[in-house]
C-alpha positions in Angstrom: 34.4 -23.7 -4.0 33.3 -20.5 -3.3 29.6 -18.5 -2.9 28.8 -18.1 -6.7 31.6 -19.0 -8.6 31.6 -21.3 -11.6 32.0 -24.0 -9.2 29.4 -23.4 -6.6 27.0 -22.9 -10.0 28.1 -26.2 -11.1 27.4 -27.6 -7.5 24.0 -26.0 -7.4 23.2 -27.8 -11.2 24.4 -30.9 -10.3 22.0 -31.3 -6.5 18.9 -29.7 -8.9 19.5 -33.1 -10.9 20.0 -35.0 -8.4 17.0 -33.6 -5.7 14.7 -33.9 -9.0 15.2 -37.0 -9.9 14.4 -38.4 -5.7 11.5 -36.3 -6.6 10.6 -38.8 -9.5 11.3 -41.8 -7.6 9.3 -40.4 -4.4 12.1 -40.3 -2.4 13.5 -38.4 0.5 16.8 -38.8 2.0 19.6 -37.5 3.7 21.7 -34.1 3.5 24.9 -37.1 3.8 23.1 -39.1 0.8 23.2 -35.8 -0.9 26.5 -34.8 -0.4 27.7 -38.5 -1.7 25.3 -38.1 -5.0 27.6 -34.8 -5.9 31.0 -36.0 -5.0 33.7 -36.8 -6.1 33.0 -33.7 -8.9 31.7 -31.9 -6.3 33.0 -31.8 -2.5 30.0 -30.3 -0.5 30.3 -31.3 3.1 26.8 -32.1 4.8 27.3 -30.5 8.0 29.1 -27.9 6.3 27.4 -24.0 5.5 27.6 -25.0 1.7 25.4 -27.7 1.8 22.6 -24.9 3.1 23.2 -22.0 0.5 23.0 -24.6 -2.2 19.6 -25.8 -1.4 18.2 -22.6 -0.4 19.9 -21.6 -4.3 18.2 -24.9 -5.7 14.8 -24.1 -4.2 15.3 -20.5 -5.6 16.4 -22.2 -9.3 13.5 -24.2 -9.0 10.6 -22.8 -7.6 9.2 -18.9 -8.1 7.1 -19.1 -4.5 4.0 -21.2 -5.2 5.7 -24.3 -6.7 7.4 -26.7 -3.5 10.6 -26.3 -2.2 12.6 -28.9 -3.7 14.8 -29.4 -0.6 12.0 -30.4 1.2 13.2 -33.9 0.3 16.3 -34.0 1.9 16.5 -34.7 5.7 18.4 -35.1 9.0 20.1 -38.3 9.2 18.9 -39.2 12.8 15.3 -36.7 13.2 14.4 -37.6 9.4 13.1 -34.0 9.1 15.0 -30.9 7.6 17.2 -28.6 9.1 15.9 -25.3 10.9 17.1 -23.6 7.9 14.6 -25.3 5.4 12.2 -23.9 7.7 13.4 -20.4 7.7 13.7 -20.3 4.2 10.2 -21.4 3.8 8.6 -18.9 6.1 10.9 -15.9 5.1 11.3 -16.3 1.9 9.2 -18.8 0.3 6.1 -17.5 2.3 4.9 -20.4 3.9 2.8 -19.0 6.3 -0.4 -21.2 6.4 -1.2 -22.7 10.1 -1.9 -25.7 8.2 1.6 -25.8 6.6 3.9 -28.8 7.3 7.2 -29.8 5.4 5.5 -32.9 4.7 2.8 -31.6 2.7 5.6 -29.6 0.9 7.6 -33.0 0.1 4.6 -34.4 -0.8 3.9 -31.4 -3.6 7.2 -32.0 -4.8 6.3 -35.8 -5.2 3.1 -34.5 -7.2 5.0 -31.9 -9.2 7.3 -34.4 -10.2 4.9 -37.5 -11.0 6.4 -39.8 -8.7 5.1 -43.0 -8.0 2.2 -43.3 -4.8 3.8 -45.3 -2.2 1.5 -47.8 -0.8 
């Protein structure tokens, strides 16, 4: 797979579906869960540079700025928080700028842009 070919396209479709439908369910989990959920159709390594240009594609696919970042639900294995590079990409390009701003409320707005269910 390479950066934009039918593949990588394919890829990118494939974690939208899957990252949305955590989003119904209210769940978060792990870039390794992830990678599982796509293969065997698609072979996107977790620790790998792939795994990062395809989430920063699906949060561009799926979100014009406003809306939350869709990768927001997907976390380090062992902190349980996303990688520095969610957090660039919400600073640089998704303008998240707000003092207040934490990836948890962003996972959260997912959860209400979705409809998932209110955990008690």
């Amino acid at each position: 797979m390479k950066y934009g070919d039918a593949d990588y396209m394919a890829a990118r479709d494939a974690m939208v579906e899957v990252l949305r439908a955590w989003a119904q369910e209210g769940r978060t989990d792990t870039y390794k869960a992830l990678s599982e959920a796509l293969a065997p159709k698609h072979r996107v390594h977790y620790h790998g540079r792939m795994m990062s240009l395809l989430l920063a594609d699906v949060c561009r696919q799926d979100s014009t700025g406003p809306e939350p970042m869709l990768s927001a639900l997907v976390v380090n294995g062992s902190s349980k928080r996303p990688s520095d590079q969610f957090f660039e990409l919400a600073v640089t390009e998704f303008h998240r700028q707000d003092p207040d701003w934490t990836w948890e409320r962003e996972r959260d707005s997912v959860f209400d842009r979705y409809d998932a269910p209110i955990s008690p």
